[in-house]
N, C-alpha and C positions, 0 to 999 in steps of 0.2 A: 683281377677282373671279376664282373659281378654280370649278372644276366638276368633276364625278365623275359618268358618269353621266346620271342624272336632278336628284340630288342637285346644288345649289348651294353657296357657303359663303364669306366674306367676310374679311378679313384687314388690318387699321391696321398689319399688318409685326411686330407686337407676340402679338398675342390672334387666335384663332377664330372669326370669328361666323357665325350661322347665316340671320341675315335681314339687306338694306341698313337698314333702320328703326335695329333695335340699336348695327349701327357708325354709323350718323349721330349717333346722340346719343351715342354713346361719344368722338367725334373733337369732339362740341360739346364734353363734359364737359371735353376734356381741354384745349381753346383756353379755357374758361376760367378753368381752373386755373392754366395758364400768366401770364392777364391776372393775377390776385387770389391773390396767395398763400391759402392757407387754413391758419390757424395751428395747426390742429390736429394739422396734419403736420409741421409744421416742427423738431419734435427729428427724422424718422425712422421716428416708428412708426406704423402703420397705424392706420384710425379707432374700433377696437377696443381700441387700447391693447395690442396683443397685442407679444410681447417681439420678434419677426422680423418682420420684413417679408416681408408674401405677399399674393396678390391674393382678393380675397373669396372665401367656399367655395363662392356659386351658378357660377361659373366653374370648378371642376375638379371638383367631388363629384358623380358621379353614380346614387346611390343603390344599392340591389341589385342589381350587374349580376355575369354569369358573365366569367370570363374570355376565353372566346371572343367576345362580343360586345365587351367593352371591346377587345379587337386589331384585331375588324374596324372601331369608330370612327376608333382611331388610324391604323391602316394608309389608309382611306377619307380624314380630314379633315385629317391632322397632316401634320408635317413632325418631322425627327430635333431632339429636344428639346423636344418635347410630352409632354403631361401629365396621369391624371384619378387622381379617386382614387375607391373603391367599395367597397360594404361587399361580403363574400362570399359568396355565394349559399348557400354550403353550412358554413357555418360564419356566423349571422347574430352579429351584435357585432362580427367581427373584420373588419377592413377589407385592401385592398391599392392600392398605387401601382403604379400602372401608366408604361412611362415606354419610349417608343420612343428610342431611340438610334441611335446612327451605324452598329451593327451589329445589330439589331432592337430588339423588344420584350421588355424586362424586369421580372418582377412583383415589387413588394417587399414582404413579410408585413407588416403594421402590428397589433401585438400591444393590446389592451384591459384593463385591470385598474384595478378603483379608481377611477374617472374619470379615470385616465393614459394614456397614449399610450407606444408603444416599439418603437422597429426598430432594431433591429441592437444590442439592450440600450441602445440613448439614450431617456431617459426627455425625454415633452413632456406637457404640459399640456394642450393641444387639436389637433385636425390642423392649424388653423392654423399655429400655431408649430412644426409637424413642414416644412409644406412651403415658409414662409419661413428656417426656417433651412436646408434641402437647397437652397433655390434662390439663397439670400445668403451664407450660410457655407459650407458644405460641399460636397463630390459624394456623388453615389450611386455614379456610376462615375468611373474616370480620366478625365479632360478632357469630360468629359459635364454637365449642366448643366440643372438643369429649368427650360427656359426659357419657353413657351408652355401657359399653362393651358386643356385643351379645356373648352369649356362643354357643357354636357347641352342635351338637346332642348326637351324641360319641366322648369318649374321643382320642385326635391325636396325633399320634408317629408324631412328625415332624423331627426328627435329625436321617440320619442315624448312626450308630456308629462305630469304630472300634477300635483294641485292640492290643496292641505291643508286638512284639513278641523279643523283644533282647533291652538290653537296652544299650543306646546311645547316649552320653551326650557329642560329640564332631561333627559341620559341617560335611558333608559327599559330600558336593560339594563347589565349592571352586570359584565359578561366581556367588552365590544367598546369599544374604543377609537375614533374618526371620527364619531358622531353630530354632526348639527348640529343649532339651535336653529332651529325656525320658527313662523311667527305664520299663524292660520287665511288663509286667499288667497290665501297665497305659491305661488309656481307655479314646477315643477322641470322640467330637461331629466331623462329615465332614460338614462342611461350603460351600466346593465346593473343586474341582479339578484346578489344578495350569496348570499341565499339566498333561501327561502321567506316569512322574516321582513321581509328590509333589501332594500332599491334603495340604489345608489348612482347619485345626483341630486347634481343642480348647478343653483343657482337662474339664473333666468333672468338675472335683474339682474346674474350675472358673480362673486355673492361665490363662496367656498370651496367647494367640493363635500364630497359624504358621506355618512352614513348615513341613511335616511330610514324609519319604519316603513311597511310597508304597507297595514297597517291603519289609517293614520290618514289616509292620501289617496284621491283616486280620479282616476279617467281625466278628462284634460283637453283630450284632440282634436278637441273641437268647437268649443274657446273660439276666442276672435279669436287670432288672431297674439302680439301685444304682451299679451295676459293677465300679470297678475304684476309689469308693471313697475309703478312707482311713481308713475310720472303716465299710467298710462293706468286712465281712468273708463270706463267700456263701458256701462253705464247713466243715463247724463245727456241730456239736449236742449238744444240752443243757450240758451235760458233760463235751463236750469238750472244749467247749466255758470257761466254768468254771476253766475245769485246764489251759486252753492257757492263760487265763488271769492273773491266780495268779502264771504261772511259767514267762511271760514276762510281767506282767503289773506294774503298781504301784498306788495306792490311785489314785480315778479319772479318771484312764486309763477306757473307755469302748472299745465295739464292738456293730455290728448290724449284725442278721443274720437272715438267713427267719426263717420262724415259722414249726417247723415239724408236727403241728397237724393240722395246718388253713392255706392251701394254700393264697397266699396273703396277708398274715399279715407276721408283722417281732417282732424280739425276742433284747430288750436292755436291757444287759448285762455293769454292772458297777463293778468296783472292791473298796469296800468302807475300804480296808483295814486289815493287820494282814491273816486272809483267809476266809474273808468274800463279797461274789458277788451275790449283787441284780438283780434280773431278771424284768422288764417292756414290759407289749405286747404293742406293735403299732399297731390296728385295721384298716385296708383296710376300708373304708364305699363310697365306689362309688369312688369321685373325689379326696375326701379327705384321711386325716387318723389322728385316734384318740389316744389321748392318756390321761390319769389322768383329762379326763371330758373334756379337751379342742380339738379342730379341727384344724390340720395344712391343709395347701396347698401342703406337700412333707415330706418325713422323712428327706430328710436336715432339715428342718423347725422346724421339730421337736430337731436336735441336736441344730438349734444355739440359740433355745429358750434355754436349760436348759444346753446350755454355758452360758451363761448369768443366769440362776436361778436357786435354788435347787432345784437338783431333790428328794436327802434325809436332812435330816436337816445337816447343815454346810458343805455341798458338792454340788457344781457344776460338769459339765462334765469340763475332763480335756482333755488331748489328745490323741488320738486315740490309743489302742493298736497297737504296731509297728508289721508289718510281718516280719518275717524271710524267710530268702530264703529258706529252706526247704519247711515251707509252701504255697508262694508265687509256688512253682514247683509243686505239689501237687492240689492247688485250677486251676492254668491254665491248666495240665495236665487233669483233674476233666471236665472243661469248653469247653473242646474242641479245645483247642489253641495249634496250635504245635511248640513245642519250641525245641530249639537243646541243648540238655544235655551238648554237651563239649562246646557250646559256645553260653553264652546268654550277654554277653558285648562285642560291637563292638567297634574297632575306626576306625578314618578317614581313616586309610588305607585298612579296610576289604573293602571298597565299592569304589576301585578304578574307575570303573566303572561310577560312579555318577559325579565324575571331567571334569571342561571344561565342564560344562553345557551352552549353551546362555544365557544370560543376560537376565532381564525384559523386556527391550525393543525390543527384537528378539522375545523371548517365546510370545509375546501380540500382535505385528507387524503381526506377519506371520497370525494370525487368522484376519488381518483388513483386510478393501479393499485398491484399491489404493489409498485413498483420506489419507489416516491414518496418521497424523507427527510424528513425534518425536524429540526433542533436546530440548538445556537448553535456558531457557530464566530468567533473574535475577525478583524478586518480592518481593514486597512492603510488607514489614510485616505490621499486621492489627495493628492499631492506634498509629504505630510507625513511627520513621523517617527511621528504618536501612533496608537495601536490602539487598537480598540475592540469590544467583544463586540455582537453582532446576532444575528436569529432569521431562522436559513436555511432557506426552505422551497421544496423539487423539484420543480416538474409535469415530471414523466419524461414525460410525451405530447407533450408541448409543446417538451422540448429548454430551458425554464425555469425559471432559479435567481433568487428573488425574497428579498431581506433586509429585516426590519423593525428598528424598533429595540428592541421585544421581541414577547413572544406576546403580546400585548392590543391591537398595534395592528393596523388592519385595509387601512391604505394603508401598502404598502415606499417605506423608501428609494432602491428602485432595484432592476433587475433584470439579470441577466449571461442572455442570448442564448448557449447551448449550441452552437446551431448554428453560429456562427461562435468557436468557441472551440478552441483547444489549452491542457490539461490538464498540469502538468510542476512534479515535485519541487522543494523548494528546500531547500538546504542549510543545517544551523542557522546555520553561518556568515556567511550572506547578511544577517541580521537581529539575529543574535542570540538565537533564540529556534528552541528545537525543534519539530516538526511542523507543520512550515510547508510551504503550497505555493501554486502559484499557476494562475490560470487568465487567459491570455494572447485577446482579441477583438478578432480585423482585420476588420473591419465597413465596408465603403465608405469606402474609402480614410481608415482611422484605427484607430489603436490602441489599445486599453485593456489595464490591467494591473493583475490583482485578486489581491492578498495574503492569505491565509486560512493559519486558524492553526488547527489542536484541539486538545481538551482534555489530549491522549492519543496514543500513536501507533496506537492501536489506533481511535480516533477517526476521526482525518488517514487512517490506510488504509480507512477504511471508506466515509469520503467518496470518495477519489480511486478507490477501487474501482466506486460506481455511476457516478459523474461520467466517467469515461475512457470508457464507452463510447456516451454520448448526443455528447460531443466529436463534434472531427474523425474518421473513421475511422481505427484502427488498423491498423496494419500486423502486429503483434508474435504473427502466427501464419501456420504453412503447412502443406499438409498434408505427410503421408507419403507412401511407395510403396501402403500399404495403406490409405490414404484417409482416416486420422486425423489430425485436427489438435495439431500441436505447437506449443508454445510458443518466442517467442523472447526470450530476456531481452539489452538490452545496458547493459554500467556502463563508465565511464571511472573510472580512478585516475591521478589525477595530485596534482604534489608540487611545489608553487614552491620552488628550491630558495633562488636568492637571484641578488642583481642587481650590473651594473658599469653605468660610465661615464653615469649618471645624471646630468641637468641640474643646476645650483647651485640652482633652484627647488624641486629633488623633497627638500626637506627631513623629510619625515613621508611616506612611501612606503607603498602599499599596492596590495592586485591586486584586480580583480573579476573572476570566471572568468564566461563565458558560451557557451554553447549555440546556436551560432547569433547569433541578435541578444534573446536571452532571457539575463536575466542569472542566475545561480546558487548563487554563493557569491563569498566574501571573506575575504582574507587579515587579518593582525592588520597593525597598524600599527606601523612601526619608523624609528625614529630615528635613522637613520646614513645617509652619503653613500654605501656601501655593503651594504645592506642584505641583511641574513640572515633569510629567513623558515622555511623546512624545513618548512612544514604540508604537511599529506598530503589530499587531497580527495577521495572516497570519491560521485560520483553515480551512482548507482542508475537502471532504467528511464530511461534513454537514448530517447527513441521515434527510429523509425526516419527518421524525416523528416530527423533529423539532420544535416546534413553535415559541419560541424566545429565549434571550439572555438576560445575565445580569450582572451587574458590581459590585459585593460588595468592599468597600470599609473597610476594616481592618486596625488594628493600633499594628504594630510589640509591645512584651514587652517581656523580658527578663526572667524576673521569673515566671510568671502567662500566661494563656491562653493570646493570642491574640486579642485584643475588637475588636467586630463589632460595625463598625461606620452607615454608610447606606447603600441601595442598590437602584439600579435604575434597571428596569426590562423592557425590549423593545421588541413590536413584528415584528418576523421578516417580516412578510404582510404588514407593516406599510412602507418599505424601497422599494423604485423601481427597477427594477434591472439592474445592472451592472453600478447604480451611487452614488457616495459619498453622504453623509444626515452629515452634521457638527452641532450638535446642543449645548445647556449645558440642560442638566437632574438632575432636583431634588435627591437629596439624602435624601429614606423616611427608617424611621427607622424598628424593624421590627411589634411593635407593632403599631396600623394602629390612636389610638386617638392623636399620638404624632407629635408634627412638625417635618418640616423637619429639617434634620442635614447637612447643605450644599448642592452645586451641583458639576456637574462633567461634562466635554464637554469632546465629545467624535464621531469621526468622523468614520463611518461606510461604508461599501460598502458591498451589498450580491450580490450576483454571482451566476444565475441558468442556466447553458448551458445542451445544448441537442447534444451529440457526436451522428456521424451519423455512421455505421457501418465503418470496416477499410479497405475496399476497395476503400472507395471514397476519402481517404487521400492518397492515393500510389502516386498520382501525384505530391502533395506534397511531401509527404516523399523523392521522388526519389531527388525535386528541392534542399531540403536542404542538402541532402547529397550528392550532386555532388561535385567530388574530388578537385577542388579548397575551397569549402564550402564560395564560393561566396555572397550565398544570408544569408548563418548566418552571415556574417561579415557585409552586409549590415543592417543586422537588428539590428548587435550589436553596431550601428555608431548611428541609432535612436533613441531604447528603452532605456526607463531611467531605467527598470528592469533588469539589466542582469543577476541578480542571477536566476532570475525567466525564462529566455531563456536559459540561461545555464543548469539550471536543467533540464528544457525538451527537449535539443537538445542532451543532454550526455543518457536521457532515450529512446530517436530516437536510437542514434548509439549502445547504449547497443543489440540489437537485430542482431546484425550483428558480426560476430568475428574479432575483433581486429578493431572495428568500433570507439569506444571511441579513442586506439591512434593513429590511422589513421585521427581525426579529429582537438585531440588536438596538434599532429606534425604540422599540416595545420596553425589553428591562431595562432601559438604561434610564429612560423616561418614566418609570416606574420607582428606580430607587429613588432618582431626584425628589419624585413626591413625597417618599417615606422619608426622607432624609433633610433632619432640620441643621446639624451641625457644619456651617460650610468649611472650614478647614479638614475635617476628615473624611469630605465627600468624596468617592471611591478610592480610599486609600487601603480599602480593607482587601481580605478574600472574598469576594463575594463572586456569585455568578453574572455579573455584570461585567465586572473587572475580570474576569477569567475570560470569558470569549470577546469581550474589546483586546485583550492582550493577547491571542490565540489568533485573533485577526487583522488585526493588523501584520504579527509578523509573517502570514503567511500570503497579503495581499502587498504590503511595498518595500518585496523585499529585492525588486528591479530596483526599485524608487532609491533603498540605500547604495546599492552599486552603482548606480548611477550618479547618486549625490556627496555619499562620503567613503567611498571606496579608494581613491587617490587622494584622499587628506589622509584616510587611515595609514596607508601606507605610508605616506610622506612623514609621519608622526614616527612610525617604525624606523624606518632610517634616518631618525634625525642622529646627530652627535652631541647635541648641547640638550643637557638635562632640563625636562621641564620641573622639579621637584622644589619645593618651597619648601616641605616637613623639612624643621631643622633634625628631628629626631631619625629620619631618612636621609639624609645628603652626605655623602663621601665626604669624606676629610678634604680637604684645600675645595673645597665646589663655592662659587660665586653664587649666593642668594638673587644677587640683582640681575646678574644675567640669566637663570632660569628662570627669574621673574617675567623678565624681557620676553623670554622665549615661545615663554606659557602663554601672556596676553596676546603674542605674537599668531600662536595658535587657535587659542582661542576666538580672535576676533576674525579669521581667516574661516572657522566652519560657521559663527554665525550667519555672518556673508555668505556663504554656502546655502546652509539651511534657511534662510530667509530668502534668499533668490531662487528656491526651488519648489514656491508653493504651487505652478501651474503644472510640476513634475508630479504631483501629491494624486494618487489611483483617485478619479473623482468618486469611486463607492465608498470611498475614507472619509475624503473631503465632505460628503452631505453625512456621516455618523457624525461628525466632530462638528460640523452645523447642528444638526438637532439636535448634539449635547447643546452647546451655545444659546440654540432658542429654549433650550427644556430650563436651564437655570437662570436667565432673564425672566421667563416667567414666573420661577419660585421666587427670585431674589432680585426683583426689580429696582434697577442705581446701582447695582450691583458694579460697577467694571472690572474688578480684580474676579471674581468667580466665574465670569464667561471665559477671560485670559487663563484662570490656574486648571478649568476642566477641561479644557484644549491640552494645556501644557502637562498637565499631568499623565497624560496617557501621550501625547506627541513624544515628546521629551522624556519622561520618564521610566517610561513602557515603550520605546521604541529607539529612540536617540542614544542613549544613555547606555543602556545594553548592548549596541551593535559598536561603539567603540569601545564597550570596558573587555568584550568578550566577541571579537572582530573575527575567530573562528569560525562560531559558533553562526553567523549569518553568511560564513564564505566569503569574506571581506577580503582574505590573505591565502591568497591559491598556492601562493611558492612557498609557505613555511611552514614547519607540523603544527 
């Protein structure tokens, strides 16, 4: 015994209690568990059936409390690795864990959605299985442990209830995906309110959760406890109980009903056969109840134990006596429920009314603010290769990114926790595929790593523009002398250049560049004992947190994991800025007594500029965009980058309407004049060809989904080779039939592409005109130079690429 106080409080070394009464039967329960195994427990899991092991919810839930009072229980009755959990005083539905540790008390948000559970973006089922996995799998903090669940003073209704009034077993709206089917009796916990329309309920009996109308139930907080389950009668008397059983039961068959002489206790009722029904009291004792010398937790507890063992010699409980609807009309009539005599089964059509509901993403939108998103962004199944499109929808209040698996469903697949989130670029190299990026959740000691793709880059920036700043804090501004805030951008360029003295293992060599312990891009893969890579790595928004960078080296293999060769690990303070460092770097393995395994040169440049506000560029801006675009073309005559000018003179003219083709009409119509050779006409690098190539694929890249995205695929799952190289074709392979195949294909996207010119973004269609008119007027009878200046950026810059490299444009959502 332990004292505080006035206050008393008792302790088995295990658990909290508040009276000697409760531990005494808690130390009986537990000697005789020890004597009799109980088979219910013997995989492991609790008598709930729940996936963790955790100790029941009347021991750590203790209802509405503020968080000043849940610190003063803990501090008053705990010790370091105690436990409650409590719904929020000022936020009712959302709950928190509370959890004293070695170095105080810690509260942890426990977020509500759907009838789902989620902290730190782990998605659970019920708090139970929140605080059996925190207390048997995981930590909440480093070596910390929820060890001691505190119990509440009085025992807490926490679920309100309600009870159906018609039963319903077909959708009644026809825009919400989660309705479930129920039959008039049926009794639901409310989880929370959807809208005005839907509760999301979860029936008591343990099935599915979901959508429930409101109009078709009503409040059920007066009923008995056990309401809803399947063998509990609430309307019977010892007698009757008796004949209802042996007129509808069979061997097995029981019921539960209260006790007509002991308020609070209940009456189990068995049918053992012929016309023969044993009667069992279940004794109420405080939090518990008893029954043949043992203590459940609940009179469930009590059925799924002696489902599991005999209650009389060679009989177990079988299945519930079934109701009839007689009686079923009779106990809710009894109960207070009002139900309509001539119609207690509905279908879809009685609740015309309910149809043409909004969608998820309207019902959820309308309550954000304006910051809220919404739409599909493709992602990375976890330790897989294959991708998949989802519907992402923002509570920017909340710091929550929730994914369905489209707009019709009304329960996510899961939810990414903002607040523990860092936000960071991925390079198309990492995956194979453009506009990608990732959002990185270190959550109580764990990691996740979520791959997200858009449709677009204009997409991908749009996301990672609201998303970066619900993240971690940013660092990436400061002010001035004059008190304005400035921007700070950082990019690293680096170049794998190529490798020596590599293990006899590292046969198929490749690098993965990473940020820290964030991984970013990836090299190609080569086949030589000395391998020559020369890729150039080009990452962008750097965030500050940064410290360095690093190169592991991997060795491709076919059947098994991929071998780590070495890694070279560099910091970024070690690099000056805004100049190249060409060195060769050791490759040390990962265990640190071992020699090196080769090295690697690798030439670097980091980049940390300071934007000054965008007033003071207007001067500029205006210089580049004057309507000759005189001084782009002079700078596109100097820079050896011009992808890298073009990208940022197409992101200039973007801000202006009709500013992109008003500029790319300008050089394109300019090189034509300077350009006498018509077969090499834009076939160079030029600043011309850079931003027609940069824009198109960022303006019709609906246009290819829409036009060669199910050819693509249909190409992928063909079975008959299209390959003509005899120097490439499998042994026994038929020339003529992959002949067949290929024309077969071939002539199948022309068709395509030529039936889809009215699909073609019309801001393409007038650049690819005034190419047309600019080289009729250089090369007037011309016909073949109007057709190959078309075609050559159509076709070749655009066509060409999105089937060689159908990643790379999002052509192929289901395969890495």
């Amino acid at each position: 015994m332990a004292s505080h106080g006035e206050d008393e409080f008792f302790t088995d070394g295990n658990k909290i209690y508040y009276d000697l009464e409760t531990l005494e039967r808690a130390l009986k329960q537990t000697a005789e568990e020890h004597y009799e195994e109980d088979e219910d427990f013997a995989d492991g899991e609790d008598e709930d059936g729940a996936q963790y092991n955790a100790p029941p919810e009347r021991e750590w839930y203790h209802g509405r409390l503020d968080r000043k009072a849940a610190e003063e229980r803990l501090r008053r009755y705990a010790r370091p690795g105690s436990y409650l959990v409590r719904e929020s005083d000022r936020q009712p539905g959302t709950f928190s864990l509370s959890f004293l540790g070695v170095t105080g008390i810690s509260h942890f948000r426990i977020t509500t959605f759907a009838s789902q559970y989620y902290i730190g973006g782990r998605q659970f089922l019920s708090l139970k299985d929140l605080i059996g996995y925190y207390a048997s799998r995981s930590r909440l903090l480093e070596n910390e442990v929820l060890q001691y669940p505190l119990a509440p003073h009085e025992e807490i209704v926490r679920r309100r209830r309600v009870i159906a009034q018609y039963t319903c077993q077909t959708p009644v709206s026809e825009n919400l995906d989660g309705e479930i089917p129920f039959t008039v009796g049926d009794v639901f916990y409310v989880d929370g309110e959807f809208n005005d329309e839907f509760l999301w309920c979860t029936p008591v009996t343990g099935a599915p959760s979901g959508l429930v109308p409101v109009a078709l139930v009503q409040d059920a907080s007066e009923l008995d406890d056990y309401a809803g389950f399947p063998w509990f009668f609430s309307r019977l008397t010892k007698q009757a109980a008796n004949d209802y059983l042996l007129d509808h039961g069979v061997p097995g068959s029981y019921l539960i009903r209260p006790s007509e002489v002991s308020p609070g206790d209940y009456s189990l009722s068995v049918h053992l056969g012929g016309r023969m029904v044993s009667r069992f009291k279940i004794s109420r004792d405080g939090r518990h109840y008893a029954m043949g010398g043992r203590m459940y937790d609940s009179v469930e507890a009590v059925v799924q134990h002696y489902r599991q063992s005999q209650i009389v010699e060679g009989m177990a409980l079988g299945q519930p006596c079934k109701k009839i609807d007689e009686y079923m009309r009779q106990e809710l009539r009894g109960s207070g429920v009002q139900i309509d005599r001539n119609q207690t089964h509905l279908n879809s059509d009685a609740f015309v009314g309910f149809r043409n509901r909004p969608a998820i993403s309207e019902v959820i939108s309308r309550r954000e603010e304006a910051a809220t998103k919404n739409g599909h962004l493709v992602k990375k199944a976890d330790n897989k290769k294959t991708w998949k499109e989802y519907f992402f929808l923002l509570k920017g209040a909340e710091k929550q990114l929730f994914f369905f698996e489209n707009e019709r469903q009304t329960r996510p697949k899961g939810m990414i926790d903002l607040s523990y989130s860092s936000i960071y670029n991925v390079h198309d190299s990492l995956h194979g595929r453009a506009n990608c990026f990732q959002i990185i959740v270190r959550a109580f000691n764990e990691v996740s790593t979520y791959y997200l793709c858009g449709n677009t880059t204009e997409d991908k920036n749009d996301w990672m523009t609201i998303l970066q700043p619900l993240c971690n804090p940013s660092k990436n501004s400061r002010k001035s002398a004059s008190g304005r805030l400035l921007e700070q951008t950082r990019s690293l360029v680096m170049n794998i250049v190529d490798a020596q003295r590599l293990p006899r293992n590292a046969t198929r060599p490749y690098c993965i560049i990473s940020l820290d312990d964030v991984s970013m891009a990836r090299s190609q893969t080569v086949e030589a004992a000395h391998p020559v890579w020369e890729e150039e790595f080009k990452l962008d928004d750097v965030h500050p947190d940064i410290t360095s960078f690093s190169v592991a080296v991997m060795s491709r293999n076919k059947r098994i994991k991929d071998t780590f060769i070495g890694q070279v690990q560099i910091n970024i303070s070690a690099l000056p800025n805004r100049a190249y460092v060409d060195e060769w770097h050791e490759l040390r393995p990962r265990t640190k007594d071992k020699a090196a395994c080769g090295s690697i040169r690798i030439k670097a440049k980091f980049q940390h500029d300071i934007i000054l506000p965008e007033e003071e560029y207007r001067q500029m801006k205006d210089l580049l965009t004057e309507p000759d675009f005189a001084t782009v073309q002079a700078l596109g005559d100097v820079l050896k980058d011009r992808r890298e000018l073009a990208s940022a003179i197409l992101q200039i003219c973007r801000q202006e309407p009709s500013g992109c083709v008003r500029m790319l009409r300008t050089i394109t119509t300019m090189e034509i004049q300077q350009h006498d050779d018509v077969p090499t006409l834009f076939r160079g690098n030029t600043l011309a060809t850079s931003a027609m190539d940069m824009y198109m694929k960022s303006t019709a890249l609906a246009y290819l989904h829409a036009t060669v995205k199910d050819m693509v695929n249909e190409i992928i799952a063909l079975k008959q080779s299209c390959e003509i190289n005899p120097t490439r074709m499998e042994r026994n392979e038929d020339m003529s039939a992959n002949l067949k195949c290929l024309l077969n294909v071939l002539n199948k996207f022309i068709d395509r592409v030529f039936g889809s010119i009215t699909s073609v973004p019309e801001s393409l269609r007038y650049v690819l005109g005034c190419l047309q008119t600019g080289v009729m007027a250089k090369w007037p009878g011309n016909d073949v130079v109007q057709i190959r200046v078309v075609s050559g950026f159509f076709f070749l810059r655009l066509i060409c690429p999105a089937v060689l490299n159908p990643r790379l444009f999002n052509l192929v959502t289901g395969m890495s």
